[in-house]
N, C-alpha and C positions, 0 to 999 in steps of 0.2 A: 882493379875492379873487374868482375868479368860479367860480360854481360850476352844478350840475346835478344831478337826483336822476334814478336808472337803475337800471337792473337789469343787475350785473355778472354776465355768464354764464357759466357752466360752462367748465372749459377745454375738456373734449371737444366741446362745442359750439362753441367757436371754431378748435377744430383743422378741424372740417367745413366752418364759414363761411372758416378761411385756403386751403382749397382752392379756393375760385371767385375768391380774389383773384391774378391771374394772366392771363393770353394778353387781354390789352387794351392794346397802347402808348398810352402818353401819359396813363392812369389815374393817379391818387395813393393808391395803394392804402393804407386804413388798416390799422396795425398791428395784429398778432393779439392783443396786448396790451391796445389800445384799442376793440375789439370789444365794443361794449354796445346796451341798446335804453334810450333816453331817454323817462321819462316826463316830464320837464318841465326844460326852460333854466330857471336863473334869472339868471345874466348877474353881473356885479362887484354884490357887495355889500360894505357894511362890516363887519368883525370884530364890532360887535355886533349888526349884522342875524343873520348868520352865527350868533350863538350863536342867534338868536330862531327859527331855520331848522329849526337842532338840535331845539330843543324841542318845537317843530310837530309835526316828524318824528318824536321821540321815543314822543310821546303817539298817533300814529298808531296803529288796531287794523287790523288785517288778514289774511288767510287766505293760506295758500299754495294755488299753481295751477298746473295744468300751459301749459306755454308750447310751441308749434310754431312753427317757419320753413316760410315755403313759397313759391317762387319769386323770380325777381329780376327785379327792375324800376329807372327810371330818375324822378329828380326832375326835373323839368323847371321853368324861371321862366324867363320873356317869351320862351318858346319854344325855349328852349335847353336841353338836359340839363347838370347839374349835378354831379350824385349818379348813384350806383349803389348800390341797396338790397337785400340780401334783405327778403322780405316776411314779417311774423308774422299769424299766424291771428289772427282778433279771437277772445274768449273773453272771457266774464261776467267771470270772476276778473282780467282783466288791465285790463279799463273799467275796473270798483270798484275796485282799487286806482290808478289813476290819478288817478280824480274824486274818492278821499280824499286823495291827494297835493295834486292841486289846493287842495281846500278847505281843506287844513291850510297849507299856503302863503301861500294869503290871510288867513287867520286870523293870519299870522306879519307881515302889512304887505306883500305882495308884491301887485299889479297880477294879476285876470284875466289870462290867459294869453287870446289874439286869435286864435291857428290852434288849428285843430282837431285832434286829436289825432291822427295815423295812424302806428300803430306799424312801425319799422322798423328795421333793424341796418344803418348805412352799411356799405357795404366800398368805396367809392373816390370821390375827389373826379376831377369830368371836365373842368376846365376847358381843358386842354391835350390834349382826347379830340376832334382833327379829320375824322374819316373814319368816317361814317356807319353805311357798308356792315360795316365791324368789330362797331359795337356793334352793329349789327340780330343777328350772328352772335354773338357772346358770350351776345346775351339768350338767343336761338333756343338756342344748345347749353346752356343753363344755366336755359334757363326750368323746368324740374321738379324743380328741386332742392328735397329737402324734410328738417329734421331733427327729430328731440321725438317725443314730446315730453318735456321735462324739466319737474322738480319746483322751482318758483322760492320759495328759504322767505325770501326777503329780499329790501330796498331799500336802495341805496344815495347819499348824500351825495358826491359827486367831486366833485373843484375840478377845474379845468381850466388848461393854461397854455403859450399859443400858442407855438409854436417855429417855423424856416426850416421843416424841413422835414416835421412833424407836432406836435399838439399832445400835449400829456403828459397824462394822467390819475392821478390820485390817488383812492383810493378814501380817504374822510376818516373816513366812519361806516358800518356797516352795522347793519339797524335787522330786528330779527327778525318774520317773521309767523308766525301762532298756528295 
């Protein structure tokens, strides 16, 4: 099973993030459905990790916060954009609960987490994004775009499971904050 804990967003917040997926040929635009902000991969685990996952999470305490989007930007590795992101506001409330996810994670037998945290909502994979001068103009007309903020009362559990032409999402648990 391979799974991921996130924060499923509001629909009306992905109705505003499904408007900038659009006037970019050769983008893989992710589904309005799969619109989330990942606080941590954890990648195939076994069915009883998986429950050990559960429990972690379960016993997690945490607050609700408000959450903003703002801007879009591009992933880049060995020099190459990848991704196209909206960007989220950092906010106290959205560290902390991260660095509690974190912690209960490991506490579950899961491996430190290597990259550094920076929160963000894919909206398109680029690998098939050849012409430059398009994406400098997609960023440029879309670089202000801001939503929120919204009231996030929950964490979510998704499994995940690659497909041709997008991966599926399953929301498995949601885990309330106080």
């Amino acid at each position: 099973m391979r799974l991921f804990v996130g924060i499923d967003l509001p629909w009306d917040l992905r109705e505003k993030l499904s408007l900038l997926c659009r006037g970019l040929p050769g983008a893989r635009w992710v589904p309005e459905e799969n619109l989330h902000l990942t606080l941590r991969f954890i990648g195939e685990v076994a069915p009883n990790q998986a429950e050990d996952i559960d429990m972690a999470l379960a016993a997690l305490r945490g607050r609700k916060f408000p959450l903003s989007l703002a801007g879009v930007a591009t992933l880049t590795r060995q020099g190459r954009e990848v991704a196209l992101y909206a960007g989220v506001e950092r906010s106290a409330g959205l560290e902390h609960l991260q660095a509690k996810v974190e912690t209960a994670l490991q506490r579950a037998g899961l491996a430190p987490e290597r990259r550094r945290f920076m929160p963000h909502v894919t909206l398109a994979r680029l690998e098939n994004v050849a012409v430059e001068q398009k994406l400098a103009g997609y960023l440029q007309a879309n670089n202000l775009f801001r939503a929120g903020p919204v009231e996030i009362a929950e964490l979510t559990l998704f499994s995940s499971q690659l497909g041709k032409e997008a991966a599926v999402y399953t929301a498995e648990v949601g885990y309330p904050l106080g």
